[in-house]
LOSEVEX-288422 format. One line per 10 residues: their letters; for each residue x, y, z of C-alpha. Coordinates in Angstrom, 3 decimals. Each point is the difference from the previous one (the first is absolute). Example, Ala and Ser with C-alpha at 12.3 -4.5 7.8 and 13.67 -1.06 7.14 Angstrom:
2
AS	12.300 -4.500 7.800  1.370 3.440 -0.660
//
This chain:
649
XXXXXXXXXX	41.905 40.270 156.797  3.897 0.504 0.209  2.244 -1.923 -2.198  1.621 -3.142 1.391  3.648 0.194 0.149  2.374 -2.346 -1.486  2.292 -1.568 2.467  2.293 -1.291 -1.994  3.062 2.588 -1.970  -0.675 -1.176 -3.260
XXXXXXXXXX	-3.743 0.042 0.020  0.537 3.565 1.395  1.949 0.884 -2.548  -2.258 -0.986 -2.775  -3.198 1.741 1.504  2.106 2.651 0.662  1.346 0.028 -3.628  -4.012 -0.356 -1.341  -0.970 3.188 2.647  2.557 2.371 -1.920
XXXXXXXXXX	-1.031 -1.221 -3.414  -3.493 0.674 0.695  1.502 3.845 1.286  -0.899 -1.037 4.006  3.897 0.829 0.662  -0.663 1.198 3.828  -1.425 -3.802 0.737  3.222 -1.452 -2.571  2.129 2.084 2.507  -1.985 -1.866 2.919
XXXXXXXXXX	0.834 -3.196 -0.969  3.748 0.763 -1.398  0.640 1.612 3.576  -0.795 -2.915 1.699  2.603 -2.242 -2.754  2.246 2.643 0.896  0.106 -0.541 3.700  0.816 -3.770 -0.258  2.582 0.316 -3.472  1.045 3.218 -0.133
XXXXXXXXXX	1.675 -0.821 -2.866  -2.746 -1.780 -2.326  0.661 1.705 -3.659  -3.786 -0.720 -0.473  -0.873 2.045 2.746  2.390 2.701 -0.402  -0.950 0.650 -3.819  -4.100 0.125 0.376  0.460 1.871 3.894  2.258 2.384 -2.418
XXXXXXXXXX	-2.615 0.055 -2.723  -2.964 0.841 2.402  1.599 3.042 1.595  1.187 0.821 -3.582  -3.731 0.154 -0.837  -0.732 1.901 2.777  2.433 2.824 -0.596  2.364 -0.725 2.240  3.148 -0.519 -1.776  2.662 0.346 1.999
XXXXXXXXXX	-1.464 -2.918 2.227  -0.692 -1.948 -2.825  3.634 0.926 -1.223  1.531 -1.851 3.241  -2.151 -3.113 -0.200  1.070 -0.298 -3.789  3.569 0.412 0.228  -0.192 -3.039 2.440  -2.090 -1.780 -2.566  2.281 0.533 -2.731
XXXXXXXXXX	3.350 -0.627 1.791  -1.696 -3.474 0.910  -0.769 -0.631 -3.534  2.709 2.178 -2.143  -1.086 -1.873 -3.482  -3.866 0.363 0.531  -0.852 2.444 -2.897  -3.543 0.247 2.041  1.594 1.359 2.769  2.371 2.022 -1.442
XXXXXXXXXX	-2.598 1.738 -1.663  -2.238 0.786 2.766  2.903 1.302 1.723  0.782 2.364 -3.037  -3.658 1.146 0.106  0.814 0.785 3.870  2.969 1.924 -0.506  -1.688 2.125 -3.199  -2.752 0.578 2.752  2.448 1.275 2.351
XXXXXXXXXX	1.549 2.165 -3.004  3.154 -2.403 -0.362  -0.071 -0.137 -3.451  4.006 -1.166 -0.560  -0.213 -2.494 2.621  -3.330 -1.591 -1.924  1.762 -0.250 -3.042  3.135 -1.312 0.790  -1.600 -2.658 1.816  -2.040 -0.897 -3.048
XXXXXXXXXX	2.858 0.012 -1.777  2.085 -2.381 1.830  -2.887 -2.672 -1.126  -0.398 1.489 -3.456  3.613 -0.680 -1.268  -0.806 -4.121 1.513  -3.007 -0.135 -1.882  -1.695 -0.420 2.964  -2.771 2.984 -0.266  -3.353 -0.448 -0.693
XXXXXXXXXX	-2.057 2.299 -2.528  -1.596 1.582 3.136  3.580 0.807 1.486  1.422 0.894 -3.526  -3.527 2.705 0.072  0.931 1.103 3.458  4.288 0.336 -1.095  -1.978 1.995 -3.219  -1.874 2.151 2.673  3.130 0.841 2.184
XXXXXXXXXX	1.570 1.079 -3.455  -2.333 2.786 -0.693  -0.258 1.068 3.735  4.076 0.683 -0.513  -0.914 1.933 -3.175  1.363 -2.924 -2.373  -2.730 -0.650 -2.660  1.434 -1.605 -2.470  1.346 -2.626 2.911  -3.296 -0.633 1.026
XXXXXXXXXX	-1.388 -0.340 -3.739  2.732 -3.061 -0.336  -1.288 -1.572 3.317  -3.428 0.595 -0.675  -0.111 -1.520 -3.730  2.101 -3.141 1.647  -2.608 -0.155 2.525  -2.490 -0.425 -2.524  1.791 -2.640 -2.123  0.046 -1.895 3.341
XXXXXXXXXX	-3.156 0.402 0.505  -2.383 1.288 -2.913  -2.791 0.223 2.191  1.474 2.260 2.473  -2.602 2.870 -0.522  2.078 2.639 2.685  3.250 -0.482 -2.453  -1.452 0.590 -2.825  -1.959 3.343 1.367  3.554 0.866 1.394
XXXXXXXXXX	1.434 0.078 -3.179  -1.768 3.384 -0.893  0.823 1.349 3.391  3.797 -0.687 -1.380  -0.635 1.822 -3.454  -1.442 2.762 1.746  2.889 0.809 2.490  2.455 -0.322 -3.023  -1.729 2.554 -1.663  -1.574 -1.898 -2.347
XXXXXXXXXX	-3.583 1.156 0.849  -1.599 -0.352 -3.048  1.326 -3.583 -0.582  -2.015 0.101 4.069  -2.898 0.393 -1.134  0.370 -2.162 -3.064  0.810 -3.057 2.258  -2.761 1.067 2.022  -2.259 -0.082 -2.464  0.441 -3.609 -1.581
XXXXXXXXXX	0.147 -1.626 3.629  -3.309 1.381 0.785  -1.109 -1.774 -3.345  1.655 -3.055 0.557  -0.315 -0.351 3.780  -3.136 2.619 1.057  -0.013 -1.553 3.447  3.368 1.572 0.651  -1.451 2.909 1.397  2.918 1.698 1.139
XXXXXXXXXX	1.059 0.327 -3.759  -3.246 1.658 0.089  0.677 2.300 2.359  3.843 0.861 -0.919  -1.488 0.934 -3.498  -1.775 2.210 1.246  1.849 1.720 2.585  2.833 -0.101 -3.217  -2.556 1.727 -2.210  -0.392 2.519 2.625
XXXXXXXXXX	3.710 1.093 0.604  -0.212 0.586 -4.090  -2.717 2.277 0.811  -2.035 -2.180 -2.404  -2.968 0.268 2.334  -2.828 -0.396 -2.551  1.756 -3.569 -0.574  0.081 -1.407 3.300  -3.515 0.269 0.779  -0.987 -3.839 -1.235
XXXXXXXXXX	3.306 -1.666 1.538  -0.329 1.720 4.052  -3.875 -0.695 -0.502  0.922 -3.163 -0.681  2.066 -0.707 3.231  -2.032 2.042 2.520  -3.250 -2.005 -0.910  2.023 -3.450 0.474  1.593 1.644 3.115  -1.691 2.449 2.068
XXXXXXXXXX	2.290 -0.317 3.030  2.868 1.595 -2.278  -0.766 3.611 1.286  3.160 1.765 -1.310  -0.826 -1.240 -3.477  -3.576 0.593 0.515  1.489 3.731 1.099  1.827 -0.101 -3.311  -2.763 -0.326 -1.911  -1.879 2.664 1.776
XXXXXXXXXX	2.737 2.273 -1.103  -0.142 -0.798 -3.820  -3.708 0.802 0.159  1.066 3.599 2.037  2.400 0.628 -2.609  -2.014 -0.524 -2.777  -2.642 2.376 1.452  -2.340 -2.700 1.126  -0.432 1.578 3.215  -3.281 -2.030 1.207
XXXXXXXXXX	1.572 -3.264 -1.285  3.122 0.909 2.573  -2.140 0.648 3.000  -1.732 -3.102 -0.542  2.802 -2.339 0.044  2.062 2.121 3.136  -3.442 -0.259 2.040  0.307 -3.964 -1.149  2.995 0.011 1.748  -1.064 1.788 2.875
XXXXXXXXXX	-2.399 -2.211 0.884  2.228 -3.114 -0.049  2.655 2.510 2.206  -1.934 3.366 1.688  3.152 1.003 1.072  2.432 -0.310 -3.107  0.981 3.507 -0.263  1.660 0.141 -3.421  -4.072 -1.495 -1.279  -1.149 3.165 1.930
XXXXXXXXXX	2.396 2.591 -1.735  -0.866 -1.195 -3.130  -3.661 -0.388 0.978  0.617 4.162 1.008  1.652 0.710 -3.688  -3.065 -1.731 -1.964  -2.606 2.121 2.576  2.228 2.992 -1.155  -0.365 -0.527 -3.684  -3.512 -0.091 0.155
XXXXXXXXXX	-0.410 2.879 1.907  -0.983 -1.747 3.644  2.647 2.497 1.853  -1.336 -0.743 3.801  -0.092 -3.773 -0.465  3.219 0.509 -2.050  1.613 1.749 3.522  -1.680 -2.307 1.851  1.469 -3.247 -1.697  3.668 2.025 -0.114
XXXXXXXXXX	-0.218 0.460 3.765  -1.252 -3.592 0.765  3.377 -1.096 -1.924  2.100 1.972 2.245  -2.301 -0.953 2.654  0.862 -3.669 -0.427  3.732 1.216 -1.308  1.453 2.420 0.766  3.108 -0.263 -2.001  -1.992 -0.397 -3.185
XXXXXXXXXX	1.895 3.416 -1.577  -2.262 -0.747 -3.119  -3.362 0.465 1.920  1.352 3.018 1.215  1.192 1.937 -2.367  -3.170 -1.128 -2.134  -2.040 1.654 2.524  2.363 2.776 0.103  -0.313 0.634 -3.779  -3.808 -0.092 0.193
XXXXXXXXXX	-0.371 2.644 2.408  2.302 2.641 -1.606  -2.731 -0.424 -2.433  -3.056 0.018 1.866  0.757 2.159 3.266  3.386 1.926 -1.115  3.553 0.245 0.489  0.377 -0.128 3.511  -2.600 -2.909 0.767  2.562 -2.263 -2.271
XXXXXXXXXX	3.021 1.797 1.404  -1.187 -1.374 3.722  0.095 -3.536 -1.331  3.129 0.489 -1.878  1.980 1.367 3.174  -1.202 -2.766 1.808  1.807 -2.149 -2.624  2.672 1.849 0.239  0.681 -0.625 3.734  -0.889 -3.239 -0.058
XXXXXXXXXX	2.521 -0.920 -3.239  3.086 1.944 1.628  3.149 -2.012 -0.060  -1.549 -2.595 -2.146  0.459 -1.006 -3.526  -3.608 1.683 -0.490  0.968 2.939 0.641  0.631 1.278 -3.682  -3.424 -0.855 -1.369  -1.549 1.758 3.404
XXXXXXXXXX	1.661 3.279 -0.535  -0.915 -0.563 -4.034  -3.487 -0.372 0.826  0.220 3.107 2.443  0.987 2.211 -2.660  -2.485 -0.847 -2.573  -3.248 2.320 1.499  2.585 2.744 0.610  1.478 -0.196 -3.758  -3.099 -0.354 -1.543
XXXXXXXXXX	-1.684 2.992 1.594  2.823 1.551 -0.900  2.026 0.980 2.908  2.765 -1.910 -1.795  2.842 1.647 2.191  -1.985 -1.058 3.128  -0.242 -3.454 -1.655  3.606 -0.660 -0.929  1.565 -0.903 3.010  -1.924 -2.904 0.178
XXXXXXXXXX	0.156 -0.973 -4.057  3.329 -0.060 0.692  -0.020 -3.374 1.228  -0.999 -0.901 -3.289  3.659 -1.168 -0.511  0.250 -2.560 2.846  -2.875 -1.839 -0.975  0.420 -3.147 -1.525  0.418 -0.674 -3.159  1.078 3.735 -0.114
XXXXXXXXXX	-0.690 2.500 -2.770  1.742 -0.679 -3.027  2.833 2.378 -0.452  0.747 0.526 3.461  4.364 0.662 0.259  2.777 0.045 2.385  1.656 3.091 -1.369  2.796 1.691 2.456  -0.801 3.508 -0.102  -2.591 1.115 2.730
XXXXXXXXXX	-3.663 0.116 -0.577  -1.446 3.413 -0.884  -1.432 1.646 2.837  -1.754 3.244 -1.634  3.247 2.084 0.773  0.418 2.859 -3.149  1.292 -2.055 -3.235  1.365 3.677 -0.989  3.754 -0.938 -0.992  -0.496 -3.936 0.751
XXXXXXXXXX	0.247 -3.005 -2.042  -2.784 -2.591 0.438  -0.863 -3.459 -0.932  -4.015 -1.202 -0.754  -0.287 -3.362 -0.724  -2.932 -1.634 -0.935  -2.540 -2.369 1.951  -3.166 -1.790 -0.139  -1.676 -0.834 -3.816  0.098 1.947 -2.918
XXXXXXXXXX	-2.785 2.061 0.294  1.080 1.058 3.621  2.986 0.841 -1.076  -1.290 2.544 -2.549  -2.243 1.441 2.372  2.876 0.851 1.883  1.845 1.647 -2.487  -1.637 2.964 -0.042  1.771 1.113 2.895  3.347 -0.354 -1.801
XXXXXXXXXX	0.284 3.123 -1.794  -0.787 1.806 3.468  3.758 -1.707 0.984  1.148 1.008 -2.888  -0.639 3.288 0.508  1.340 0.306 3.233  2.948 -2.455 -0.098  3.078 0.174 -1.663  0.240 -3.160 -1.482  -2.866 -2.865 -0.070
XXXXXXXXXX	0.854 -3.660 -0.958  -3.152 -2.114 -0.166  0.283 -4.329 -0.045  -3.761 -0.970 -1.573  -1.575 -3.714 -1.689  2.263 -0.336 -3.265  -3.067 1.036 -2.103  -0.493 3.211 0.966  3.840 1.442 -0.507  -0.403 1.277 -3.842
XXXXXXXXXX	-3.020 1.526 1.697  1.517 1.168 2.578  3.029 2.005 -1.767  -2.504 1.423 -1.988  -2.088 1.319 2.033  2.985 1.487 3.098  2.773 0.505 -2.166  1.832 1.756 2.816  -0.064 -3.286 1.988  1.944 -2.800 -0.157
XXXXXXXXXX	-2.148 -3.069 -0.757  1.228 -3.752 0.870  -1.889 -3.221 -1.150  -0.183 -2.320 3.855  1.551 -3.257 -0.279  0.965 -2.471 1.863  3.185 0.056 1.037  -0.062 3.696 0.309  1.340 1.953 -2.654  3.475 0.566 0.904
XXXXXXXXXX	-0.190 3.670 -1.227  -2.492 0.625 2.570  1.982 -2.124 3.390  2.663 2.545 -0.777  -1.890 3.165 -0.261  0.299 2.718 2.484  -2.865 1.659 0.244  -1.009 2.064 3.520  -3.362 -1.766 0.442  -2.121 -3.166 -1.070
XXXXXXXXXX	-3.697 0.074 0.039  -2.918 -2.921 -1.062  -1.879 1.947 -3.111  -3.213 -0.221 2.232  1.885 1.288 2.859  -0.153 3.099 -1.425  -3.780 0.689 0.824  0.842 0.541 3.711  1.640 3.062 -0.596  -1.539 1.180 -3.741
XXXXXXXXXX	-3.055 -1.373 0.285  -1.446 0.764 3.678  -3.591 0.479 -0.792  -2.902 1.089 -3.000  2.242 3.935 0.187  3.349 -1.397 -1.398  -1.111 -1.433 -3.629  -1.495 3.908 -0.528  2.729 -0.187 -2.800  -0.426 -3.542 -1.385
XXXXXXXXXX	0.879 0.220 -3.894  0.403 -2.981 -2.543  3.636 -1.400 0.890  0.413 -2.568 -2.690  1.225 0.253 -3.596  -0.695 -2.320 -2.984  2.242 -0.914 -3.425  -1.860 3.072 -1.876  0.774 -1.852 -3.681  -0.770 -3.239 1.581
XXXXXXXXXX	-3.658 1.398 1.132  -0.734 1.605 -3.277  0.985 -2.792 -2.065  -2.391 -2.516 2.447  -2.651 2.795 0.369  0.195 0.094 -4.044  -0.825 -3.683 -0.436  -2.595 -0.273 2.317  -1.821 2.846 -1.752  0.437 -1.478 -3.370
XXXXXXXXXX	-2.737 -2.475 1.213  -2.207 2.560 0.338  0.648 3.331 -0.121  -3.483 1.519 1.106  -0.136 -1.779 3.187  1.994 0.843 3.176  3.063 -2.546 1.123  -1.241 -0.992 3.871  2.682 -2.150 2.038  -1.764 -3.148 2.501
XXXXXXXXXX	1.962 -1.954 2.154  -2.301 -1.997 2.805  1.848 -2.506 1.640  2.801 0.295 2.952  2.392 -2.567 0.421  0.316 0.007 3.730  -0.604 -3.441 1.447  -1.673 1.629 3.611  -2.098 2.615 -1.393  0.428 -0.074 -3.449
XXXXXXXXXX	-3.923 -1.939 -0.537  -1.521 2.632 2.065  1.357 2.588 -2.365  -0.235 -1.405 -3.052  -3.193 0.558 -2.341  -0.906 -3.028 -2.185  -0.219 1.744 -3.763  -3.212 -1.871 -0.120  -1.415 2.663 1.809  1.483 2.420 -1.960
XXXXXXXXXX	-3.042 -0.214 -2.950  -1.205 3.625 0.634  3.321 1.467 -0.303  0.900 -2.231 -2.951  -3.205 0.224 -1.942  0.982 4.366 -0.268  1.218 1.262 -3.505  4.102 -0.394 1.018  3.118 -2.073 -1.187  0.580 -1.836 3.255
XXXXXXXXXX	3.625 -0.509 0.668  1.037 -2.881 2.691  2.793 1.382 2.205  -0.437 -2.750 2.666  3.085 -1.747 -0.050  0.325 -4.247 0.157  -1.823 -2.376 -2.927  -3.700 0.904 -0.151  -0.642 -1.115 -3.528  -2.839 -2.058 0.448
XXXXXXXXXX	-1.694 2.279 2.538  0.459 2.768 -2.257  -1.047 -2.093 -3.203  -3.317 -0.997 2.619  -0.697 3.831 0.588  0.332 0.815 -4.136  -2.651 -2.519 -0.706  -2.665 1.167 2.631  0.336 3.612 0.334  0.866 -0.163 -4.231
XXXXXXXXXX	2.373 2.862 1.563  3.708 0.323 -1.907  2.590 -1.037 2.508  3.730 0.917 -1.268  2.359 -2.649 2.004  3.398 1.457 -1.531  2.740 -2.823 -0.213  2.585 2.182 -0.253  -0.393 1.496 3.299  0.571 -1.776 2.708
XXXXXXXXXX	0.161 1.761 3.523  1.896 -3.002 1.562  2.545 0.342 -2.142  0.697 3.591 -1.456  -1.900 2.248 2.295  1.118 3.000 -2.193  -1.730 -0.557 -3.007  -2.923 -0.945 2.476  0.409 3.362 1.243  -0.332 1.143 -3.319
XXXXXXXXXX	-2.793 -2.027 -1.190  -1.591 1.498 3.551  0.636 3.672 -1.081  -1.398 -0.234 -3.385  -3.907 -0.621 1.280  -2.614 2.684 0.614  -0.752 -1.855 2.696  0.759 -2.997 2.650  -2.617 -2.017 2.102  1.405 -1.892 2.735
XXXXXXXXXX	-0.261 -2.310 2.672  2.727 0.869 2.990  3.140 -1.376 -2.241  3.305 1.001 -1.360  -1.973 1.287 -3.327  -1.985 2.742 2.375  3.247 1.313 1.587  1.820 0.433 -2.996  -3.001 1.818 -1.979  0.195 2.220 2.965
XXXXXXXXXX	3.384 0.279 0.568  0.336 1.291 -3.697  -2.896 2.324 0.193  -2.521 -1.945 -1.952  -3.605 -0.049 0.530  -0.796 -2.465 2.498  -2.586 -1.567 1.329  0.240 -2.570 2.721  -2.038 -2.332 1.431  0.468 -0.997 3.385
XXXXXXXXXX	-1.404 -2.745 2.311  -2.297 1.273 3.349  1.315 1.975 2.649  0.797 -2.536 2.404  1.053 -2.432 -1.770  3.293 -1.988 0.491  0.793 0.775 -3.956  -0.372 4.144 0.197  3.767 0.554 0.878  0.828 2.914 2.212
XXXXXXXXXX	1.128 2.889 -2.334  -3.823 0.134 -1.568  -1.316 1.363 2.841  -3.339 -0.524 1.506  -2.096 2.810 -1.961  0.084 1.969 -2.512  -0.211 -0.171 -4.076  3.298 1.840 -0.841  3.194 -1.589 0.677  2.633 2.362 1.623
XXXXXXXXXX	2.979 -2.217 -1.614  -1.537 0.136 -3.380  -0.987 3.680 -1.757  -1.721 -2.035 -2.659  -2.269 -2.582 2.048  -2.959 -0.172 0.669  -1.059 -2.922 2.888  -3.199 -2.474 0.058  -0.733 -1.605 3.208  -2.173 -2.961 0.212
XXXXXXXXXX	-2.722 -0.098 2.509  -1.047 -3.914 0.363  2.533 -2.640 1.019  0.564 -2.275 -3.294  -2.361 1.736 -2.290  1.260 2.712 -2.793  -3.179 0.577 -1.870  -0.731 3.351 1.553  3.518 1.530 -0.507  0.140 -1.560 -3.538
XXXXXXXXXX	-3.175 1.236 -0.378  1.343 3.713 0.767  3.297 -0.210 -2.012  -2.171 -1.017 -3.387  -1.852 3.157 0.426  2.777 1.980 0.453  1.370 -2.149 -2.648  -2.495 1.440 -2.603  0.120 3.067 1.031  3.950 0.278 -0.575
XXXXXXXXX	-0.318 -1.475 -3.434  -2.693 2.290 -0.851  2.434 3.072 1.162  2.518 -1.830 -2.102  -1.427 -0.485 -3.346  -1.547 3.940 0.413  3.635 1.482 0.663  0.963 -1.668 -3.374  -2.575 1.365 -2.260
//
């Protein structure tokens, strides 16, 4: 039976005040329409007609009807406020706030307007503004759960992330039915890749609120990162069923169907994405990366083109032609590949290192007779890859001057003494602004023109050079501790925040590698005390964590303490470029083909690196698991120790 209407403008307004307060804002905009067409200029009706359309998205409506509100009633702090919220809707973020502010310096704004003037604040990128409002919000009102959740939102932005999660933490002891603090602890845990850790708190929030389906997404991704691929797929086809059609739910859905090894319903659910969006780059290039895997080269390279075409002129367009270089440079045809890995320096954020030098770029013309300049880019280990190209230049060139990370330098001018070696800073180093040199080049630029395919590392040689006392006097103390066993370097964990869990291997796992008849020596760089102290106690293994060495710090005596051990085992890190690099046995341990953490210059196949004289490679076959490949390195392990301890008798 239809609803009786009120006649009368202020029983209108009331009803139509209750509809929007029980969320029926198309029947509140019923009834303040009708206000409106007899008193255009009723306050009342303006501010809940603005309110409604606010509600329903539409904020520039909603803006108009509360601007007429508000200049009706300049010293309603109600009004003002919903007028803020319409102008951050509309992405007027200085307007909102100066509004608020008007009232604020009277004394005339609430603890909800004071939240919303705190809210504005961060949305201009001024935390510690928006702390002050929100804490005087609260002492307004110390009930005013949205305040006091806002307050970590404030912390975070200033970069006070840990004193986030803190806050976090105590509100959702003292006020659990704030679930949002639930949820921002979480999503806060996440972006400090603390993954394990914010399990309990999205759990939490999704349970409470199901119709959340980007945090519900979120926690679908914690499980996929922490290799709980049927946990993933579970909560993505959750969300699927609440929206068929949500196409970043079906990308992800493809990526868990990938992981465990369900390639056709994998393509299927990639396709579907695109199917339902076809701008979804992510979906695309997922599917892309699972079919240079699974049907070759050119089955990705049709996807990636497509990318290509579709990204042209738009600010995608770096991370397309990235993407299309990756099956080319990993199958080796690197000087096929580079014109598109190029881009590499337009996408955002771009690669650290990357300089505005005069001179022109190298082109491959003859060095004979030429002066060039190689500066460095990307991490650390990249940019010792890359150095093995550098006494090619030097050999050809006249002069070389080379800009690397500070900590390599002393390395550096040991190892090419005919080069001129420069620590990058910012500002630039005046010496090198003035230099005149013929030619500039990225260090990894170099591999267009040195490094075209598998042919050109025929004479790969160890390129690096270690303090000789500084290695005998560590190699010395190490084998004071035992002098009958060999001195094996481990490092296991990469730093990287995108793929750096997919590479790492917990030393846990390490047990049958541990357990062998060895001094272990940790190379892995960062505080891993108690992890190591874990491993001592359950493998009863001897773990050497040397204080005096510190690879963050003085990466020359690192290099040192690298070159004095019979051996290194590695996951994909600095430590396993630098054993190489200086001709050290090496062996390296390296996540599955395919995956997002298996950087270019490994290649696809293969057991031998061509950078590295001295590596050998081992390739895990399962997504997540390194039991097999552990499994094969402790054998080997033994094996090596045994040839060891016979070459000494």
């Amino acid at each position: 039976m239809p609803e009786t209407q009120p006649t009368d403008l202020k029983s209108a307004l009331m009803l139509a005040s209750s509809h929007f307060n029980d969320g029926r804002f198309l029947e509140a905009l019923t009834l303040t329409d009708q206000v409106l067409k007899k008193d255009p200029h009723n306050v009342t009706a303006l501010h809940v007609s603005g309110l409604s359309k606010l509600s329903l998205g539409r904020a520039e409506e909603a803006l108009d009807l509360l601007e007429a509100a508000a200049a009706g009633k300049k010293s309603d702090g109600v009004i003002a406020n919903s007028l803020a919220q319409a102008r951050m809707a509309a992405g007027q973020f200085d307007e909102a706030a100066r509004g608020l502010e008007k009232l604020a310096r009277k004394n005339k704004l609430s603890a909800i307007g004071l939240n919303t003037l705190g809210d504005c604040r961060l949305r201009q990128d001024m935390p510690n503004k928006a702390l002050a409002c929100f804490e005087k919000a609260l002492k307004l009102d110390p009930i005013l759960g949205a305040a006091r959740v806002n307050i970590g939102e404030a912390l975070k932005n200033s970069g006070n992330i840990e004193g986030a999660i803190e806050h976090y933490r105590t509100v959702i002891k003292t006020h659990p039915e704030l679930l949002s603090a639930w949820r921002n602890l979480g999503l806060a845990l996440q972006s400090e890749d603390l993954i394990e850790d914010s399990f309990e708190s999205l759990e939490y929030y999704t349970a409470r609120n199901p119709a959340d389906l980007t945090t519900r997404l979120s926690l679908g991704s914690s499980y996929f990162n922490t290799s709980q691929f049927e946990k993933a797929l579970a909560i993505f086809d959750g969300v699927l069923k609440s929206a068929p059609t949500h196409a970043e739910a079906l990308n992800n859905r493809g990526l868990a169907l990938r992981m465990l090894g369900r390639e056709s319903e994998a393509e299927n659910a990639f396709g579907t994405a695109l199917a339902n969006d076809h701008s979804l780059d992510p979906a695309r290039f997922n599917l892309a990366h699972m079919l240079a895997e699974t049907k070759g080269r050119q089955a990705a390279l049709k996807i990636l083109d497509e990318a290509v075409a579709l990204a042209a002129e738009k600010p995608s367009a770096p991370t397309a032609h990235v993407k299309r270089s990756q099956p080319l440079l990993s199958d080796g045809l690197i000087a096929e590949g580079w014109a598109d890995y190029k881009w590499r320096f337009q996408e955002p954020p771009t690669y650290a290192g990357k300089r505005e030098y005069t001179p022109p770029i190298w082109d491959g013309s003859n060095l004979s007779g030429k002066s060039i300049l190689i500066w460095g880019e990307q991490g650390l280990g990249d940019e010792i890859l890359y150095a093995s190209m550098i006494n090619d230049v030097i050999d050809i060139a006249q002069s070389v001057a080379i800009e690397v990370e500070p900590r390599l330098v002393p390395l550096f001018v040991r190892s090419f003494p005919l080069a001129s070696v420069y620590a990058r800073s910012n500002p630039v180093d005046s010496a090198l602004v003035n230099l005149k040199v013929d030619w500039q080049t990225s260090i990894g630029d170099l591999c267009e023109f040195l490094r075209p395919n598998f042919d050109a590392f025929e004479n790969e040689r160890p390129y690096l050079k270690f303090n000789q006392n500084l290695r005998a006097e560590l190699r010395n103390k190490y084998q004071d501790l035992d002098p009958t066993r060999p001195l094996i370097g481990i490092a296991w964990r990469s730093g990287r925040k995108s793929e750096g869990r997919d590479k790492s291997i917990p030393l846990e796992q390490w047990r049958d590698i541990l357990g062998q008849d060895a001094v272990f020596i940790s190379l892995q760089y960062g505080a891993h005390d108690a992890e190591i102290q874990k491993a001592v106690n359950q493998h009863k293994s001897k773990i050497i964590s040397d204080s005096t060495v510190d690879s963050l710090v003085d990466f020359d005596t690192f290099a040192a303490q690298v070159g004095a051990m019979d051996l290194v085992i590695s996951n994909s890190n600095t430590a396993a470029h630098l054993a190489g690099a200086l001709g050290v046995p090496t062996w390296t341990i390296l996540p599955r083909r395919g995956s997002r953490s298996l950087l270019w210059y490994w290649f696809n196949e293969g057991t031998k690196s061509p950078w590295y004289t001295s590596m050998t490679l081992y390739r895990q076959t399962k997504w997540g698991d390194w039991s097999d490949i552990i499994d094969n390195v402790a054998t080997d392990l033994k094996s090596f120790i045994t040839a060891q301890q016979h070459d000494k008798i």
